[in-house]
C-alpha positions as CSV (number, residue, x, y, z in Angstrom):
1,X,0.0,0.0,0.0
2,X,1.3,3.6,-0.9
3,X,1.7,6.3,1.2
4,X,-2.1,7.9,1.5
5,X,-2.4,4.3,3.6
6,X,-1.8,6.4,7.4
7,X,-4.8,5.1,9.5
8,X,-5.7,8.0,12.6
9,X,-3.2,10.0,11.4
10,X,-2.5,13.3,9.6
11,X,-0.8,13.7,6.0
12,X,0.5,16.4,4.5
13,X,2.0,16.2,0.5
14,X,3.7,18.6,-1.5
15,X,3.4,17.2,-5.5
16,X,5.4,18.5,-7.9
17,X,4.5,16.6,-11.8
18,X,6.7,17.4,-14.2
19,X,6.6,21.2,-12.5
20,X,9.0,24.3,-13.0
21,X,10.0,25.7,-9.2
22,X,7.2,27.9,-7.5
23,X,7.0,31.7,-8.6
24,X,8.2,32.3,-4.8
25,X,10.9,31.3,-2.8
26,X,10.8,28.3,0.0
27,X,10.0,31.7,2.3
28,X,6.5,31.4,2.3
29,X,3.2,30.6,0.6
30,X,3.5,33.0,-2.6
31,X,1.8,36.6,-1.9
32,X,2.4,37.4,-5.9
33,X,-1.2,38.3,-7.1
34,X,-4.1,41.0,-7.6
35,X,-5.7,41.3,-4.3
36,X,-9.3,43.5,-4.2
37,X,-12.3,43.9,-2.2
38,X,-15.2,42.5,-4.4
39,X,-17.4,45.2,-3.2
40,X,-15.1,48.1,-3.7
41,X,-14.9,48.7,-7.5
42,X,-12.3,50.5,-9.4
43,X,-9.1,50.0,-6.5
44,X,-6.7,47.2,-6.1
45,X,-3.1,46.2,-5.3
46,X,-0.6,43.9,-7.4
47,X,2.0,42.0,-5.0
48,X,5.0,40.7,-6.6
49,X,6.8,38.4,-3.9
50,X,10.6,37.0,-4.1
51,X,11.9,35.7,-1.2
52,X,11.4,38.0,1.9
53,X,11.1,41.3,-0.7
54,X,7.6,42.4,-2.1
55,X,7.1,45.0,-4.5
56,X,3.7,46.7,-4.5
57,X,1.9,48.7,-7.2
58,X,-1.8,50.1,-5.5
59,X,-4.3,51.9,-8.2
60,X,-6.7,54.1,-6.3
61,X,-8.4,57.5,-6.6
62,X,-7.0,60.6,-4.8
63,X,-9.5,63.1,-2.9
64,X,-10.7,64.4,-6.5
65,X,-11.7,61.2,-7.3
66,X,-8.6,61.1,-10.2
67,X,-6.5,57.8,-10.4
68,X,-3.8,57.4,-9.0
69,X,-0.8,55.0,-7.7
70,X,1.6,54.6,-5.4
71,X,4.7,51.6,-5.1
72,X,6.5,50.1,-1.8
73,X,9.3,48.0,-1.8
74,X,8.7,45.6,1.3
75,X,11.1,44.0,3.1
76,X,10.3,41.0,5.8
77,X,12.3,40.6,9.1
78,X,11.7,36.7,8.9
79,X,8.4,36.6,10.2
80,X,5.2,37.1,7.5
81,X,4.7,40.3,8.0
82,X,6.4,42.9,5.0
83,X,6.4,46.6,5.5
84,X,8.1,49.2,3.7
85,X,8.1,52.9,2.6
86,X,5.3,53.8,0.1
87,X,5.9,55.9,-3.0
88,X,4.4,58.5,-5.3
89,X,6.4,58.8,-8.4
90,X,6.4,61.0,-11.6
91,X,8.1,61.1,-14.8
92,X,8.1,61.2,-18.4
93,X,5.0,61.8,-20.2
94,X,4.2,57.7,-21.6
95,X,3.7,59.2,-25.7
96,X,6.8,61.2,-25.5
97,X,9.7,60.3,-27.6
98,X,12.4,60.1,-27.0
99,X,12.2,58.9,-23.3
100,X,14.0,61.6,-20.7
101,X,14.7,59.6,-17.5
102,X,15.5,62.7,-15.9
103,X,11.7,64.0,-14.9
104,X,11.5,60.5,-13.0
105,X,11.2,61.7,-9.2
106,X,10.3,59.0,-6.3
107,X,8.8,61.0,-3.1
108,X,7.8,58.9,0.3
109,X,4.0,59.8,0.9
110,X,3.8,57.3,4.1
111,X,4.0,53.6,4.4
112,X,2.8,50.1,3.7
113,X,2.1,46.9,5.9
114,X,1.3,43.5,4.1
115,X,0.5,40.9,6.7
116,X,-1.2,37.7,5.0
117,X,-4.5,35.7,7.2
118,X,-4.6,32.7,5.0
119,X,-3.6,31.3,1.4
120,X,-6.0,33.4,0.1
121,X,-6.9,36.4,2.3
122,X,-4.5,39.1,3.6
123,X,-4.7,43.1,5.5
124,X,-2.8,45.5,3.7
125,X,-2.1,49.2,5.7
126,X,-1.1,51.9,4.2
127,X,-0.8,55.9,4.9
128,X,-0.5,58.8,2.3
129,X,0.4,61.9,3.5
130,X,-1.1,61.0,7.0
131,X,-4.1,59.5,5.8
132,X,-4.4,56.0,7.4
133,X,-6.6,53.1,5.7
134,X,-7.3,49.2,6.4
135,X,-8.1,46.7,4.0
136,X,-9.1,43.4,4.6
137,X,-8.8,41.8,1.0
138,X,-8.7,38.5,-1.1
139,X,-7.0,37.2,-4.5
140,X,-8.7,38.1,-7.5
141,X,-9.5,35.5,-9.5
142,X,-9.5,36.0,-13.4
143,X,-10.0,32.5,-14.9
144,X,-10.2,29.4,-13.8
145,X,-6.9,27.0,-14.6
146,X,-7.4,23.9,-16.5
147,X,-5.6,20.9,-14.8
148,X,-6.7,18.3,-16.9
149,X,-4.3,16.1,-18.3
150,X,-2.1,13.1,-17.8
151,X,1.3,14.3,-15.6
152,X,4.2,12.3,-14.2
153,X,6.4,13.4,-11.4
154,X,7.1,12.9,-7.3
155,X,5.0,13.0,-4.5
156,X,6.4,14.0,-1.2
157,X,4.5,13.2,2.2
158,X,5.0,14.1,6.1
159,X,2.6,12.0,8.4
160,X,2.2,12.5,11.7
161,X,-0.8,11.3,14.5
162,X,-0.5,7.8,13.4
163,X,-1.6,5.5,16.3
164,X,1.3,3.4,14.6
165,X,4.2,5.4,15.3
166,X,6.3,3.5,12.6
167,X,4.2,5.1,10.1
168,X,4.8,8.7,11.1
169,X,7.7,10.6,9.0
170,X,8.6,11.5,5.6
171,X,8.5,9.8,2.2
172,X,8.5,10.0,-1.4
173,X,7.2,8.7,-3.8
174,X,7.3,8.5,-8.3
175,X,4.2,8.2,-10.0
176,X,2.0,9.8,-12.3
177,X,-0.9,11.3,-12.0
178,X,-4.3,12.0,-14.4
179,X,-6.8,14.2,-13.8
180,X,-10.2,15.1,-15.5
181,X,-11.6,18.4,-14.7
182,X,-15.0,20.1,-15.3
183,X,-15.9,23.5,-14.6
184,X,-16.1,23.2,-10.2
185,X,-15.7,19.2,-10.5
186,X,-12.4,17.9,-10.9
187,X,-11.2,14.3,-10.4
188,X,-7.6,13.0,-9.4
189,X,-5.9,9.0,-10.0
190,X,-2.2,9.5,-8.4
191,X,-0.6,5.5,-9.4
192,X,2.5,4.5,-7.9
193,X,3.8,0.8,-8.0
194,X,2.6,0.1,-4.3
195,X,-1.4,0.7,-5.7
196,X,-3.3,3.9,-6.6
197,X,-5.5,6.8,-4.7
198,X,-8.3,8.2,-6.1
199,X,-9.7,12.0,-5.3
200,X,-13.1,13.2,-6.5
201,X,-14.1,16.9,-5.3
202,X,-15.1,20.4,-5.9
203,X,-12.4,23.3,-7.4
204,X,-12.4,26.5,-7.3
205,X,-10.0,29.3,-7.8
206,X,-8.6,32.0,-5.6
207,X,-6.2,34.4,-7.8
208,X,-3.5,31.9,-9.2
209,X,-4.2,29.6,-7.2
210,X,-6.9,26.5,-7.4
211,X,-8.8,24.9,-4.0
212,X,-10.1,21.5,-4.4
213,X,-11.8,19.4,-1.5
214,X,-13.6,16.1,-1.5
215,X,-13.3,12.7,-0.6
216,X,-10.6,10.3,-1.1
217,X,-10.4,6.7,-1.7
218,X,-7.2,4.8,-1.2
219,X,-7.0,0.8,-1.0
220,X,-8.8,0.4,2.4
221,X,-9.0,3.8,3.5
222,X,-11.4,6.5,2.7
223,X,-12.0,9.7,4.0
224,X,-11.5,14.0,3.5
225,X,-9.1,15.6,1.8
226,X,-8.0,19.1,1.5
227,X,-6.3,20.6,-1.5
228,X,-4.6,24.1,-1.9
229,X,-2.4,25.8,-4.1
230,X,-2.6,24.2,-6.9
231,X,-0.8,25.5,-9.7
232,X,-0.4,24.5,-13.3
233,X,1.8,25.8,-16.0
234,X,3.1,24.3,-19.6
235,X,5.7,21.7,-18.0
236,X,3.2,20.8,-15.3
237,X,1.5,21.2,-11.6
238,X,2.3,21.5,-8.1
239,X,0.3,21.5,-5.1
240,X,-0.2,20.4,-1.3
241,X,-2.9,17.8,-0.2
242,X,-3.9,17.3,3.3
Protein backbone atom coordinates (compact mmCIF):
# COMPACT_ATOMS: atom_id res chain seq x y z
CA UNK A 1 0.00 0.00 0.00
CA UNK A 2 1.31 3.64 -0.88
CA UNK A 3 1.72 6.33 1.19
CA UNK A 4 -2.06 7.87 1.47
CA UNK A 5 -2.45 4.28 3.61
CA UNK A 6 -1.80 6.36 7.40
CA UNK A 7 -4.82 5.05 9.55
CA UNK A 8 -5.68 8.04 12.61
CA UNK A 9 -3.19 10.01 11.36
CA UNK A 10 -2.46 13.27 9.60
CA UNK A 11 -0.78 13.67 5.98
CA UNK A 12 0.47 16.43 4.46
CA UNK A 13 1.97 16.18 0.51
CA UNK A 14 3.73 18.63 -1.47
CA UNK A 15 3.44 17.23 -5.49
CA UNK A 16 5.37 18.47 -7.89
CA UNK A 17 4.48 16.61 -11.77
CA UNK A 18 6.73 17.42 -14.18
CA UNK A 19 6.56 21.16 -12.53
CA UNK A 20 8.97 24.32 -12.98
CA UNK A 21 9.99 25.67 -9.20
CA UNK A 22 7.24 27.94 -7.48
CA UNK A 23 7.03 31.70 -8.65
CA UNK A 24 8.22 32.30 -4.79
CA UNK A 25 10.90 31.33 -2.84
CA UNK A 26 10.84 28.31 0.01
CA UNK A 27 10.05 31.71 2.27
CA UNK A 28 6.46 31.41 2.25
CA UNK A 29 3.24 30.63 0.58
CA UNK A 30 3.47 32.98 -2.62
CA UNK A 31 1.79 36.63 -1.89
CA UNK A 32 2.37 37.43 -5.90
CA UNK A 33 -1.19 38.27 -7.08
CA UNK A 34 -4.06 41.03 -7.63
CA UNK A 35 -5.68 41.32 -4.26
CA UNK A 36 -9.33 43.45 -4.17
CA UNK A 37 -12.25 43.93 -2.20
CA UNK A 38 -15.22 42.45 -4.36
CA UNK A 39 -17.38 45.22 -3.25
CA UNK A 40 -15.08 48.07 -3.66
CA UNK A 41 -14.88 48.68 -7.53
CA UNK A 42 -12.31 50.50 -9.43
CA UNK A 43 -9.07 49.99 -6.54
CA UNK A 44 -6.66 47.19 -6.07
CA UNK A 45 -3.10 46.20 -5.26
CA UNK A 46 -0.64 43.89 -7.37
CA UNK A 47 1.99 42.00 -5.03
CA UNK A 48 4.96 40.69 -6.64
CA UNK A 49 6.84 38.39 -3.86
CA UNK A 50 10.63 36.99 -4.10
CA UNK A 51 11.87 35.73 -1.18
CA UNK A 52 11.42 38.00 1.87
CA UNK A 53 11.09 41.31 -0.73
CA UNK A 54 7.64 42.36 -2.12
CA UNK A 55 7.12 45.02 -4.52
CA UNK A 56 3.66 46.67 -4.51
CA UNK A 57 1.89 48.73 -7.18
CA UNK A 58 -1.77 50.07 -5.54
CA UNK A 59 -4.27 51.91 -8.22
CA UNK A 60 -6.73 54.10 -6.33
CA UNK A 61 -8.41 57.48 -6.57
CA UNK A 62 -7.02 60.63 -4.77
CA UNK A 63 -9.47 63.06 -2.94
CA UNK A 64 -10.70 64.43 -6.53
CA UNK A 65 -11.68 61.21 -7.31
CA UNK A 66 -8.64 61.11 -10.18
CA UNK A 67 -6.53 57.79 -10.43
CA UNK A 68 -3.77 57.43 -9.02
CA UNK A 69 -0.80 55.02 -7.74
CA UNK A 70 1.62 54.59 -5.37
CA UNK A 71 4.75 51.59 -5.15
CA UNK A 72 6.50 50.11 -1.84
CA UNK A 73 9.31 47.95 -1.80
CA UNK A 74 8.75 45.63 1.29
CA UNK A 75 11.07 43.99 3.08
CA UNK A 76 10.28 40.96 5.79
CA UNK A 77 12.33 40.62 9.13
CA UNK A 78 11.75 36.69 8.87
CA UNK A 79 8.37 36.56 10.21
CA UNK A 80 5.18 37.09 7.52
CA UNK A 81 4.70 40.33 8.04
CA UNK A 82 6.38 42.92 5.00
CA UNK A 83 6.44 46.57 5.54
CA UNK A 84 8.07 49.18 3.75
CA UNK A 85 8.13 52.91 2.63
CA UNK A 86 5.35 53.79 0.05
CA UNK A 87 5.85 55.93 -3.02
CA UNK A 88 4.41 58.51 -5.26
CA UNK A 89 6.35 58.81 -8.42
CA UNK A 90 6.43 61.03 -11.58
CA UNK A 91 8.12 61.08 -14.80
CA UNK A 92 8.07 61.20 -18.41
CA UNK A 93 4.97 61.81 -20.18
CA UNK A 94 4.21 57.69 -21.65
CA UNK A 95 3.73 59.20 -25.70
CA UNK A 96 6.83 61.24 -25.49
CA UNK A 97 9.73 60.29 -27.65
CA UNK A 98 12.40 60.14 -27.01
CA UNK A 99 12.24 58.90 -23.32
CA UNK A 100 13.96 61.64 -20.69
CA UNK A 101 14.65 59.62 -17.47
CA UNK A 102 15.54 62.72 -15.94
CA UNK A 103 11.65 63.97 -14.92
CA UNK A 104 11.45 60.51 -13.00
CA UNK A 105 11.22 61.73 -9.18
CA UNK A 106 10.26 58.97 -6.29
CA UNK A 107 8.79 60.99 -3.06
CA UNK A 108 7.78 58.86 0.28
CA UNK A 109 4.05 59.81 0.94
CA UNK A 110 3.85 57.33 4.05
CA UNK A 111 4.00 53.60 4.40
CA UNK A 112 2.80 50.07 3.70
CA UNK A 113 2.09 46.86 5.90
CA UNK A 114 1.33 43.51 4.05
CA UNK A 115 0.52 40.88 6.68
CA UNK A 116 -1.21 37.66 4.97
CA UNK A 117 -4.46 35.72 7.21
CA UNK A 118 -4.58 32.68 5.00
CA UNK A 119 -3.59 31.27 1.44
CA UNK A 120 -6.02 33.44 0.08
CA UNK A 121 -6.88 36.36 2.31
CA UNK A 122 -4.54 39.06 3.65
CA UNK A 123 -4.74 43.13 5.50
CA UNK A 124 -2.84 45.50 3.68
CA UNK A 125 -2.09 49.21 5.74
CA UNK A 126 -1.15 51.86 4.17
CA UNK A 127 -0.81 55.87 4.89
CA UNK A 128 -0.49 58.77 2.28
CA UNK A 129 0.39 61.86 3.54
CA UNK A 130 -1.08 60.97 7.02
CA UNK A 131 -4.12 59.50 5.76
CA UNK A 132 -4.40 55.98 7.44
CA UNK A 133 -6.60 53.08 5.70
CA UNK A 134 -7.28 49.17 6.38
CA UNK A 135 -8.10 46.71 3.99
CA UNK A 136 -9.11 43.35 4.59
CA UNK A 137 -8.77 41.75 0.96
CA UNK A 138 -8.67 38.54 -1.12
CA UNK A 139 -7.03 37.18 -4.52
CA UNK A 140 -8.73 38.12 -7.46
CA UNK A 141 -9.50 35.52 -9.53
CA UNK A 142 -9.51 36.02 -13.44
CA UNK A 143 -10.02 32.47 -14.93
CA UNK A 144 -10.15 29.42 -13.77
CA UNK A 145 -6.92 26.97 -14.61
CA UNK A 146 -7.42 23.88 -16.45
CA UNK A 147 -5.59 20.92 -14.83
CA UNK A 148 -6.71 18.28 -16.93
CA UNK A 149 -4.27 16.06 -18.29
CA UNK A 150 -2.11 13.11 -17.84
CA UNK A 151 1.27 14.25 -15.62
CA UNK A 152 4.23 12.29 -14.20
CA UNK A 153 6.36 13.38 -11.37
CA UNK A 154 7.08 12.93 -7.33
CA UNK A 155 5.04 13.03 -4.55
CA UNK A 156 6.43 13.96 -1.23
CA UNK A 157 4.45 13.20 2.24
CA UNK A 158 5.01 14.12 6.14
CA UNK A 159 2.57 12.00 8.38
CA UNK A 160 2.22 12.47 11.71
CA UNK A 161 -0.81 11.33 14.51
CA UNK A 162 -0.53 7.76 13.41
CA UNK A 163 -1.63 5.46 16.27
CA UNK A 164 1.28 3.40 14.64
CA UNK A 165 4.22 5.41 15.35
CA UNK A 166 6.28 3.50 12.58
CA UNK A 167 4.15 5.07 10.14
CA UNK A 168 4.76 8.70 11.06
CA UNK A 169 7.70 10.56 8.96
CA UNK A 170 8.57 11.52 5.56
CA UNK A 171 8.51 9.78 2.17
CA UNK A 172 8.53 9.98 -1.36
CA UNK A 173 7.22 8.66 -3.83
CA UNK A 174 7.31 8.54 -8.31
CA UNK A 175 4.24 8.16 -10.01
CA UNK A 176 2.00 9.78 -12.35
CA UNK A 177 -0.95 11.32 -12.02
CA UNK A 178 -4.32 12.02 -14.38
CA UNK A 179 -6.80 14.19 -13.82
CA UNK A 180 -10.17 15.10 -15.45
CA UNK A 181 -11.60 18.42 -14.75
CA UNK A 182 -15.03 20.12 -15.27
CA UNK A 183 -15.92 23.45 -14.57
CA UNK A 184 -16.13 23.22 -10.20
CA UNK A 185 -15.70 19.15 -10.47
CA UNK A 186 -12.39 17.94 -10.94
CA UNK A 187 -11.18 14.31 -10.36
CA UNK A 188 -7.58 13.04 -9.40
CA UNK A 189 -5.87 9.02 -10.00
CA UNK A 190 -2.15 9.47 -8.44
CA UNK A 191 -0.65 5.47 -9.37
CA UNK A 192 2.52 4.48 -7.91
CA UNK A 193 3.80 0.85 -7.96
CA UNK A 194 2.56 0.09 -4.28
CA UNK A 195 -1.38 0.72 -5.70
CA UNK A 196 -3.35 3.88 -6.58
CA UNK A 197 -5.51 6.82 -4.69
CA UNK A 198 -8.27 8.23 -6.09
CA UNK A 199 -9.69 12.01 -5.31
CA UNK A 200 -13.11 13.18 -6.46
CA UNK A 201 -14.08 16.94 -5.31
CA UNK A 202 -15.14 20.40 -5.86
CA UNK A 203 -12.35 23.30 -7.40
CA UNK A 204 -12.38 26.48 -7.30
CA UNK A 205 -9.97 29.27 -7.82
CA UNK A 206 -8.62 31.99 -5.62
CA UNK A 207 -6.24 34.39 -7.76
CA UNK A 208 -3.49 31.92 -9.17
CA UNK A 209 -4.20 29.57 -7.22
CA UNK A 210 -6.89 26.53 -7.42
CA UNK A 211 -8.77 24.89 -4.04
CA UNK A 212 -10.13 21.50 -4.41
CA UNK A 213 -11.84 19.40 -1.49
CA UNK A 214 -13.58 16.07 -1.51
CA UNK A 215 -13.30 12.73 -0.61
CA UNK A 216 -10.56 10.28 -1.12
CA UNK A 217 -10.37 6.69 -1.69
CA UNK A 218 -7.18 4.80 -1.19
CA UNK A 219 -6.98 0.77 -1.03
CA UNK A 220 -8.79 0.39 2.36
CA UNK A 221 -8.97 3.78 3.52
CA UNK A 222 -11.36 6.52 2.71
CA UNK A 223 -12.03 9.67 3.97
CA UNK A 224 -11.51 14.01 3.53
CA UNK A 225 -9.06 15.61 1.81
CA UNK A 226 -8.05 19.14 1.49
CA UNK A 227 -6.34 20.62 -1.54
CA UNK A 228 -4.62 24.10 -1.91
CA UNK A 229 -2.41 25.80 -4.06
CA UNK A 230 -2.63 24.16 -6.90
CA UNK A 231 -0.82 25.53 -9.72
CA UNK A 232 -0.41 24.52 -13.31
CA UNK A 233 1.75 25.79 -16.03
CA UNK A 234 3.08 24.31 -19.60
CA UNK A 235 5.65 21.66 -18.02
CA UNK A 236 3.16 20.81 -15.34
CA UNK A 237 1.54 21.20 -11.64
CA UNK A 238 2.29 21.51 -8.12
CA UNK A 239 0.33 21.51 -5.13
CA UNK A 240 -0.15 20.38 -1.32
CA UNK A 241 -2.90 17.79 -0.18
CA UNK A 242 -3.93 17.30 3.35
Amino acid sequence: MIAFRRAAGVMLTAASFFASPADATSFSTDQSDLWYIPAESGWGIQLIQRGTVIFATIFVYGQSNTPTWYVALMQSAGTLTWTGDLLATAGTYFGAVPFNSANFAATKVGTMTWIPTSITTGTLTYSVNGVAVVKNVIRQTLVNDDFSGHYGGVLHSTTSGCVDATRNGTAEFVGVVDITQSGSTINILFSAAGGSCSFAGSYWQAGQFGISSGTYACGGDAGPYQASELQVNITGFNSRFT
